[in-house]
TORFIDO-836085 format. One record per residue: residue number from 0; residue in one letter; x, y, z of N, C-alpha, C, O in turn. Coordinates in pm, whole numbers, plus 50000, padded with zeros to 5 digits. Example, Ala and Ser with C-alpha at 12.3 -4.5 7.8 and 13.67 -1.06 7.14 Angstrom:
<nodes>
<node lumkol="0" vodren="A" n_x="51319" n_y="49431" n_z="50780" ca_x="51230" ca_y="49550" ca_z="50780" c_x="51320" c_y="49670" c_z="50780" o_x="51424" o_y="49668" o_z="50846"/>
<node lumkol="1" vodren="S" n_x="51285" n_y="49775" n_z="50708" ca_x="51367" ca_y="49894" ca_z="50714" c_x="51290" c_y="50003" c_z="50787" o_x="51341" o_y="50114" o_z="50804"/>
</nodes>
This chain:
<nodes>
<node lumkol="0" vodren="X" n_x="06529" n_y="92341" n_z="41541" ca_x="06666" ca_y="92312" ca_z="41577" c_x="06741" c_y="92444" c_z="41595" o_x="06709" o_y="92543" o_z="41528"/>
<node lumkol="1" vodren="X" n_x="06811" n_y="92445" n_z="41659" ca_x="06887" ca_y="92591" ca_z="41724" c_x="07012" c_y="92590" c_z="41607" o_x="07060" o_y="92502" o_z="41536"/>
<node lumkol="2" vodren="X" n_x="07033" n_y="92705" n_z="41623" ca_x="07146" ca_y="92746" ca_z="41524" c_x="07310" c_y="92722" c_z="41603" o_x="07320" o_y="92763" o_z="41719"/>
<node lumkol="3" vodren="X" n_x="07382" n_y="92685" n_z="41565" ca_x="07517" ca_y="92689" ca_z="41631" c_x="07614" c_y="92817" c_z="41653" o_x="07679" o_y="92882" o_z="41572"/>
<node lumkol="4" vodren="X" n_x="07603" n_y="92826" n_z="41752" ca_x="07734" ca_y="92928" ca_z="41744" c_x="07837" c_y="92900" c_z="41723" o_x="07884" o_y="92790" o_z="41749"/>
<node lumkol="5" vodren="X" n_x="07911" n_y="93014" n_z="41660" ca_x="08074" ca_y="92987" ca_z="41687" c_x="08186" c_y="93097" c_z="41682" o_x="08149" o_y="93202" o_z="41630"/>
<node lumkol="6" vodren="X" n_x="08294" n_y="93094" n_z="41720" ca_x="08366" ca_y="93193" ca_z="41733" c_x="08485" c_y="93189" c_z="41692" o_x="08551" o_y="93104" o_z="41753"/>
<node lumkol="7" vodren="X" n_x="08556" n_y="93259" n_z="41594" ca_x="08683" ca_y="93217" ca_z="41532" c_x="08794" c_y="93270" c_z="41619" o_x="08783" o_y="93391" o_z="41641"/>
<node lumkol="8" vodren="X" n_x="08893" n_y="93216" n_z="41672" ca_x="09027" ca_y="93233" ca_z="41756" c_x="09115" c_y="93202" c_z="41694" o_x="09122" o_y="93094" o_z="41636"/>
<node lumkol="9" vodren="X" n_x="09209" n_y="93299" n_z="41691" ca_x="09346" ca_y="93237" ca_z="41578" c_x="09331" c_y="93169" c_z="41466" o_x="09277" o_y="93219" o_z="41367"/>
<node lumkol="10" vodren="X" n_x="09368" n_y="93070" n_z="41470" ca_x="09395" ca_y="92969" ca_z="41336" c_x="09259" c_y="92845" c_z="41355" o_x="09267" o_y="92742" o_z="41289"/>
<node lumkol="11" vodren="X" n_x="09135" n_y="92870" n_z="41453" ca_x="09086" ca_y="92759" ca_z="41507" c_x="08911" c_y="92842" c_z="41504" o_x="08907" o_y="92964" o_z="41518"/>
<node lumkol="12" vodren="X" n_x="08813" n_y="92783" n_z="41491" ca_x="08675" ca_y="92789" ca_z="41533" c_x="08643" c_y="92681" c_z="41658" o_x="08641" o_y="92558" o_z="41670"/>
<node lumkol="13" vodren="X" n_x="08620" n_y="92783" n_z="41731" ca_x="08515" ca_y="92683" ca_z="41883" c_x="08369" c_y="92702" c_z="41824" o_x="08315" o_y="92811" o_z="41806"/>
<node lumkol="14" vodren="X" n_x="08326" n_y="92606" n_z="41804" ca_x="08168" ca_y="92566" ca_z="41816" c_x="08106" c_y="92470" c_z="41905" o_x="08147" o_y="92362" o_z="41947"/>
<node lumkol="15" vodren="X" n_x="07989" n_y="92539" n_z="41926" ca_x="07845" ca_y="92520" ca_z="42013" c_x="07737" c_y="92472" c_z="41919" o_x="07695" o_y="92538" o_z="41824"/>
<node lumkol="16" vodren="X" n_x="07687" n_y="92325" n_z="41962" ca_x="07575" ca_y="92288" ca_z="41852" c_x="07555" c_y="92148" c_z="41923" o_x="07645" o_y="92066" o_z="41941"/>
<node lumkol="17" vodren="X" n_x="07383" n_y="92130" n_z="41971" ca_x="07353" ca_y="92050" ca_z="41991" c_x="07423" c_y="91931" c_z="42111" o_x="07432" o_y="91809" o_z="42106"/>
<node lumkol="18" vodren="X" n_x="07459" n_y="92022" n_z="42205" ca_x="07547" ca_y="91953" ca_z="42310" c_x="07659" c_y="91933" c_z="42313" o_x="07708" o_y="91865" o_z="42404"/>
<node lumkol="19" vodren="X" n_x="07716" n_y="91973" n_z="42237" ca_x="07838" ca_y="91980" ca_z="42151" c_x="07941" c_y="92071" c_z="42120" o_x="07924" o_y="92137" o_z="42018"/>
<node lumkol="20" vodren="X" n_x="08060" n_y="92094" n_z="42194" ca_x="08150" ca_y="92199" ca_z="42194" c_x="08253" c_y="92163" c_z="42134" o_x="08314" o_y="92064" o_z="42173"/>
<node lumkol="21" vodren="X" n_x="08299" n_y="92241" n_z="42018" ca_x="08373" ca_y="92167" ca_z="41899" c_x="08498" c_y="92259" c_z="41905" o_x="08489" o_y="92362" o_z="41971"/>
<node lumkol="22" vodren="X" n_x="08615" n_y="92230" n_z="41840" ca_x="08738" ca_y="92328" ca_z="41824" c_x="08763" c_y="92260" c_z="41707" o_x="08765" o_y="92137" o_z="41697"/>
<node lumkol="23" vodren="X" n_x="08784" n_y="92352" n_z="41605" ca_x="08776" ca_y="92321" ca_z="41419" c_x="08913" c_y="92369" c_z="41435" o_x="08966" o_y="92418" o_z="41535"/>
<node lumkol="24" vodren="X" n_x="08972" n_y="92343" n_z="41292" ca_x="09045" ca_y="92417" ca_z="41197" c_x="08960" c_y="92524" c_z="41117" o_x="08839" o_y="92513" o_z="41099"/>
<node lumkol="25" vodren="X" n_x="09047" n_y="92642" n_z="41067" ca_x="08945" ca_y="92699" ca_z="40934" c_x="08944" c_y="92649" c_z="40855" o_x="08896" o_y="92712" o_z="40760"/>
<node lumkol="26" vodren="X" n_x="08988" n_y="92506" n_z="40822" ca_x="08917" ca_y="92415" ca_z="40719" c_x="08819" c_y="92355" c_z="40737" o_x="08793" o_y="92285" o_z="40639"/>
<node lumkol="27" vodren="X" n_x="08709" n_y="92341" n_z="40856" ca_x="08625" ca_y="92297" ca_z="40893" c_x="08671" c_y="92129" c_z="40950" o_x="08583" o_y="92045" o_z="40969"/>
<node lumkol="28" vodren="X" n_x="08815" n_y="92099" n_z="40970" ca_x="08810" ca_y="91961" ca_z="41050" c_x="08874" c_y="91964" c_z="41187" o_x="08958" o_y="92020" o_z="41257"/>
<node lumkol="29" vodren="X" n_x="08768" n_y="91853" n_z="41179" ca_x="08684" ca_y="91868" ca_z="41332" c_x="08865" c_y="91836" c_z="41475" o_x="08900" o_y="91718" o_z="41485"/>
<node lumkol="30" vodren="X" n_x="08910" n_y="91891" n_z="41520" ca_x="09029" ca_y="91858" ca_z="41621" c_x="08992" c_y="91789" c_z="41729" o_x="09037" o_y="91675" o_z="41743"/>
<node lumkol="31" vodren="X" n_x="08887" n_y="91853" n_z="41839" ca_x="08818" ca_y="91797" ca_z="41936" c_x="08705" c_y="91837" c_z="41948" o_x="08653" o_y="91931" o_z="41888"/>
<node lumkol="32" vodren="X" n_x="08641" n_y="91743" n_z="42055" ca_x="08477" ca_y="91785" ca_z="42070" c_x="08482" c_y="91704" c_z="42201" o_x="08562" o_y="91620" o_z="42242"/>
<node lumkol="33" vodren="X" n_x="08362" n_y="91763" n_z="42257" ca_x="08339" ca_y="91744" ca_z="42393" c_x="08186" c_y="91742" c_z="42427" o_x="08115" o_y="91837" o_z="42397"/>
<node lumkol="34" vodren="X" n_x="08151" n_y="91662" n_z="42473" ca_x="07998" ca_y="91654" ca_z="42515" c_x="07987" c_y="91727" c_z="42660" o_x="08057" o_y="91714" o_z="42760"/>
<node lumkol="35" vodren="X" n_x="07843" n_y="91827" n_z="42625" ca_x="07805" ca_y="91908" ca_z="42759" c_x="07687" c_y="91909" c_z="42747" o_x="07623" o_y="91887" o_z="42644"/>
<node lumkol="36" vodren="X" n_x="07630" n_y="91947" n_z="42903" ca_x="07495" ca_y="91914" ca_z="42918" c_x="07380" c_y="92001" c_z="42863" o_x="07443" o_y="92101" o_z="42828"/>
<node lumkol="37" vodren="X" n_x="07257" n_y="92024" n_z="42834" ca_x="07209" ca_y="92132" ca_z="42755" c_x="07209" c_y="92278" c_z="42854" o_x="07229" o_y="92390" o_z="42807"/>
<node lumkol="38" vodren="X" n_x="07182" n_y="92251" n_z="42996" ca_x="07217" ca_y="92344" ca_z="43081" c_x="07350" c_y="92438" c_z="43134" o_x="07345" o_y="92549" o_z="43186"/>
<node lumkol="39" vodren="X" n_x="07510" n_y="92328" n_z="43091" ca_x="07573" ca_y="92381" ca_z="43109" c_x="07685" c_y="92431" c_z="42970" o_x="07796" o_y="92485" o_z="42969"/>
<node lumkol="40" vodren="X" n_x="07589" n_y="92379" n_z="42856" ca_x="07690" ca_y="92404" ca_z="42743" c_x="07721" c_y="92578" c_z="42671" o_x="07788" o_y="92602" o_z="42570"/>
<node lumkol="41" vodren="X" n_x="07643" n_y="92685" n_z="42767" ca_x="07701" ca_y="92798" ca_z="42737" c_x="07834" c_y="92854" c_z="42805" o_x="07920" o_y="92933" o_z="42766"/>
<node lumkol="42" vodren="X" n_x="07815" n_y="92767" n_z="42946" ca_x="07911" ca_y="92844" ca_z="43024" c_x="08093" c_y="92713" c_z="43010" o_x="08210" o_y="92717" o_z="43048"/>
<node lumkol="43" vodren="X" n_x="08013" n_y="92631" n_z="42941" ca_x="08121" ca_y="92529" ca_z="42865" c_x="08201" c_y="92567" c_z="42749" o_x="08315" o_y="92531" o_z="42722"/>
<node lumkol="44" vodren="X" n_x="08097" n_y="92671" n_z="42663" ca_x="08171" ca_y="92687" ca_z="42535" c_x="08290" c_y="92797" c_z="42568" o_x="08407" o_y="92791" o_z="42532"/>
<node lumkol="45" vodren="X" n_x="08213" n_y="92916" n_z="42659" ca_x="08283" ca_y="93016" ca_z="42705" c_x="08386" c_y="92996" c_z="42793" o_x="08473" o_y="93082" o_z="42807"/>
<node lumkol="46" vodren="X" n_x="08385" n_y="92917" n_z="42839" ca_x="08522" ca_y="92881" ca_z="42950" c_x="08636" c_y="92812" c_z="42840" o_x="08755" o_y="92841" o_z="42856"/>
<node lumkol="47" vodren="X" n_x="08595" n_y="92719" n_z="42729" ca_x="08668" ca_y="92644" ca_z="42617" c_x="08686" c_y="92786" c_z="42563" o_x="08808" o_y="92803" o_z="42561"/>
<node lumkol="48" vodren="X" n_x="08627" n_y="92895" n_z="42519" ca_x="08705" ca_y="93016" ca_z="42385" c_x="08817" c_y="93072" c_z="42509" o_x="08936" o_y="93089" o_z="42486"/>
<node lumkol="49" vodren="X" n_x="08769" n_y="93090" n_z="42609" ca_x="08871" ca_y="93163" ca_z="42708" c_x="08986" c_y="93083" c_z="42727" o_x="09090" o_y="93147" o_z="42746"/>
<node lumkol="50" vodren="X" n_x="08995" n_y="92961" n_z="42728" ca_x="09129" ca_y="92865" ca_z="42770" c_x="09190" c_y="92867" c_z="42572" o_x="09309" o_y="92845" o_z="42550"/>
<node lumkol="51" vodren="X" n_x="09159" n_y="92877" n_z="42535" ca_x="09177" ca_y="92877" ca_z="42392" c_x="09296" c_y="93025" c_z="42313" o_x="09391" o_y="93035" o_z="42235"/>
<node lumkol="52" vodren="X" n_x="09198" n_y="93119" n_z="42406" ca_x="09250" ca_y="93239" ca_z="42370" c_x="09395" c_y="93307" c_z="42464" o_x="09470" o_y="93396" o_z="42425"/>
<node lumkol="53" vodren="X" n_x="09400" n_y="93227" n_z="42602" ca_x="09525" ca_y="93200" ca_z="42702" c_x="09636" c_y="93173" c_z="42666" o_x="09743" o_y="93234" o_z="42672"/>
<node lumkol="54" vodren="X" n_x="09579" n_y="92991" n_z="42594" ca_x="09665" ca_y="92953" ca_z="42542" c_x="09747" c_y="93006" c_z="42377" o_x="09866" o_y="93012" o_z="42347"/>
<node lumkol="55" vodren="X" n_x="09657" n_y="93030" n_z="42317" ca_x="09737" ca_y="93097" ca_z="42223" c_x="09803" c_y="93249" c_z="42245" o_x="09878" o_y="93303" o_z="42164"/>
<node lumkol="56" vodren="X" n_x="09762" n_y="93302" n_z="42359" ca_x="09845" ca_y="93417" ca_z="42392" c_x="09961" c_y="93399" c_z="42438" o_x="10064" o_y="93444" o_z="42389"/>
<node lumkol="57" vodren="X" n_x="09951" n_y="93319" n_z="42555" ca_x="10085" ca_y="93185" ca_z="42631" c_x="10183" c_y="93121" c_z="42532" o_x="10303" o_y="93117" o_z="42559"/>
<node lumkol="58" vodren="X" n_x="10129" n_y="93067" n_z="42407" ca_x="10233" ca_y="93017" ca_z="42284" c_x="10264" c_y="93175" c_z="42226" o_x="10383" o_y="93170" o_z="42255"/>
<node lumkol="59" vodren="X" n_x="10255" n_y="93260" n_z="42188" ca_x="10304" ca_y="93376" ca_z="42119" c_x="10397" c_y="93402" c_z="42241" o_x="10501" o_y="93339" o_z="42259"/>
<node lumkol="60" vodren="X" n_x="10350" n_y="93501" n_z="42324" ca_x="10439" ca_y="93534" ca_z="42395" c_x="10597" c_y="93439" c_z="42437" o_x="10706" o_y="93487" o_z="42468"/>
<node lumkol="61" vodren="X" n_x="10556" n_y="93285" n_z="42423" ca_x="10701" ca_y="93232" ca_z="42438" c_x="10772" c_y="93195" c_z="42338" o_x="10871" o_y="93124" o_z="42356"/>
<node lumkol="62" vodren="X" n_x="10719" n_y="93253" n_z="42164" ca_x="10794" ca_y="93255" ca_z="42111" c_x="10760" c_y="93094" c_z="41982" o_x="10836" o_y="93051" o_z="41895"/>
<node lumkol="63" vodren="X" n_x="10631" n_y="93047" n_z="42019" ca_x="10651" ca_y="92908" ca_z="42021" c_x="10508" c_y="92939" c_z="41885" o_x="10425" o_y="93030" o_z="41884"/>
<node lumkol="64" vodren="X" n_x="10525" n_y="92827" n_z="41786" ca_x="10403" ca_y="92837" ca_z="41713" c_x="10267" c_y="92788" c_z="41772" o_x="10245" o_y="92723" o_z="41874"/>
<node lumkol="65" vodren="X" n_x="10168" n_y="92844" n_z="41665" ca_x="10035" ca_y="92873" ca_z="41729" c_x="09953" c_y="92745" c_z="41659" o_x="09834" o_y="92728" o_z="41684"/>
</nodes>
């Protein structure tokens, strides 16, 4: 079984596991998840940390909580 990645952003973990692209809390509960295919779930997770990391740049800059 493959190991999961994951990547901590702000206040949030995106994880990769088993078809599975997750956005946590650092409490480990679970916010959303999204099913992707086994072929396209790298360039799925990476497009999800990048819209992730936008958006929380997009909420700072206007002032707005994260």
């Amino acid at each position: 079984m493959a190991q999961a990645t994951f990547k901590i952003i702000g206040n949030f973990k995106v994880e990769l596991g088993n078809g599975v692209v997750m956005i946590k809390d650092l409490k480990d509960n679970l916010l959303k998840a999204e099913s992707v295919k086994p072929f396209d779930s790298e360039d799925r997770y990476a497009q999800v940390c990048i819209a992730l990391e936008e958006k929380i740049k997009d909420r700072k800059d206007k002032g707005l909580p994260v």
